[in-house]
C-alpha positions in Angstrom: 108.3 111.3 120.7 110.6 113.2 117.9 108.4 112.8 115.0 105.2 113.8 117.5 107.3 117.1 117.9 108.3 117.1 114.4 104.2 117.1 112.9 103.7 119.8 115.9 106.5 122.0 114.6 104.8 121.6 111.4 101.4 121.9 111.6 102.5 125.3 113.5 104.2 126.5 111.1 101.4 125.8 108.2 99.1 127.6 110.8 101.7 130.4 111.5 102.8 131.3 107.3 99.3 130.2 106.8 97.8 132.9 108.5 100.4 135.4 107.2 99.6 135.2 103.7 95.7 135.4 104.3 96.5 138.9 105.7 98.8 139.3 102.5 96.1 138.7 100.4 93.3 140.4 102.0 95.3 143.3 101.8 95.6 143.0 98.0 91.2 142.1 98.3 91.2 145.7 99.5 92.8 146.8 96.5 90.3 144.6 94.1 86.9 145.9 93.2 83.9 144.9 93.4 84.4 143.5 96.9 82.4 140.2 96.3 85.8 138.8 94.9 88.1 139.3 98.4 86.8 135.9 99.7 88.3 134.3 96.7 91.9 135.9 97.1 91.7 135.7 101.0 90.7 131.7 101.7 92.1 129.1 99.0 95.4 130.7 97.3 96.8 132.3 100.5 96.5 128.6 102.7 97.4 126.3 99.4 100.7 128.7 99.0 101.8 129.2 102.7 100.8 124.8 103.1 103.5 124.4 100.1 106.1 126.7 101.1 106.2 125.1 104.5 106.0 121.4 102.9 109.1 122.3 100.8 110.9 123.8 103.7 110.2 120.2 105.5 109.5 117.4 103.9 110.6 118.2 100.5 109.9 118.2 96.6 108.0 114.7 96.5 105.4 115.9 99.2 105.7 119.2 97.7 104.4 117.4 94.6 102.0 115.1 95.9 99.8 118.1 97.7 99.9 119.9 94.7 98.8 117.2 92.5 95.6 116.8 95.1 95.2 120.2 95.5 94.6 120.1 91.5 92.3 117.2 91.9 90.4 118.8 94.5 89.9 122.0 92.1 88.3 120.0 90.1 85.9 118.2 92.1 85.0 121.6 94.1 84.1 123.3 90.7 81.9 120.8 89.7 80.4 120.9 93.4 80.0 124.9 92.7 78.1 123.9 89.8 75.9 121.3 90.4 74.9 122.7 93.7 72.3 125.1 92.7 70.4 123.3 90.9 70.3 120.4 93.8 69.5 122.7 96.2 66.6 124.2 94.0 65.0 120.8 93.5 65.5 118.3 96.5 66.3 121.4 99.3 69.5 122.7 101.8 70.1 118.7 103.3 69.4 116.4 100.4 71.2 119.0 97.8 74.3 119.5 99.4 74.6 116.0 100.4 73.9 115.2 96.8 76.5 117.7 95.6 79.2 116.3 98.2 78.9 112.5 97.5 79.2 114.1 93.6 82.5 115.8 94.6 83.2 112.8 96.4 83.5 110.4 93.6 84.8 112.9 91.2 87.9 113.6 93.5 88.0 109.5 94.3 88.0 109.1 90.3 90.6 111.7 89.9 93.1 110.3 92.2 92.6 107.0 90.9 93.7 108.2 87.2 96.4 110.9 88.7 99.8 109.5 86.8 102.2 109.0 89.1 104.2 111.6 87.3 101.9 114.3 86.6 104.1 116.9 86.8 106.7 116.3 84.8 109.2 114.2 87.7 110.4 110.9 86.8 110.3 109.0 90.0 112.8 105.4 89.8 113.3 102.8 92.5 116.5 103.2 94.2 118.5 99.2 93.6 118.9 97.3 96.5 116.2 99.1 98.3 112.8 97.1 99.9 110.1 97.7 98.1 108.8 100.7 99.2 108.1 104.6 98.2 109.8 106.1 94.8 113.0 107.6 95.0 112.8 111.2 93.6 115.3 111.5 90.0 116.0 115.1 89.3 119.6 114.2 88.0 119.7 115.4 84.3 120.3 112.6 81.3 123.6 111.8 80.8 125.2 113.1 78.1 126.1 112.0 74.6 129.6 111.8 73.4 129.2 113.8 69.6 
């Protein structure tokens, strides 16, 4: 019943610091002209950032670095859904184009998360000894040092 609680408490909080920076940065869209560009500053950045914070605050660096390594992956795949949706849409129409342009994101994502080194941003990740076989344990310990 404590880790039920414990993905409650979270998914409240992402919703809670989530919503608080989507006001944050529709204030600054209000700022921004031309107005066509406040969607962009409102929706993505403001959820990814709260969804990180609130990860770090939790479950830690690892996790911290695994959603930001799909988040990047998922960039990827939705630009090249931006831009191969038009031109779907235009010749096979609203059901068959978007469907076309999602099965496209679908496999680029799936391709991208197959390739994804383990260490893509820079951590070393070692087994701890003695441990089961199991998750990475996180190394952030510098390299020894060398007697001169």
């Amino acid at each position: 019943m404590g880790e039920m609680t414990g993905q409650i408490v979270e998914v409240v909080l992402k919703a809670l610091a989530g919503g608080v920076f989507v006001l944050a940065f529709a204030a600054l869209a209000e700022m921004l002209t031309p107005k066509r560009l406040a969607g962009v500053f409102c929706a993505a950045p403001s959820v990814a950032l709260a969804s990180l914070i609130v990860t770090a605050g939790i479950a830690g660096v690892p996790d911290v670095l695994a959603s930001a390594r799909g988040m990047q992956i998922g960039a990827v795949g939705f630009t090249l859904y931006c831009l191969i949706a038009v031109p779907l849409l235009r010749r096979w129409g609203a059901w068959r184009g978007a469907l076309a342009a999602l099965a496209v994101w679908g496999v680029v994502v799936a391709i991208g998360h197959a390739l994804a080194p383990q260490d893509l941003l820079g951590v070393r990740t070692t087994t701890v000894p003695g441990s089961p076989p199991g998750p990475a344990a996180l190394d952030l310990a510098p390299p020894p040092a060398r007697p001169s």
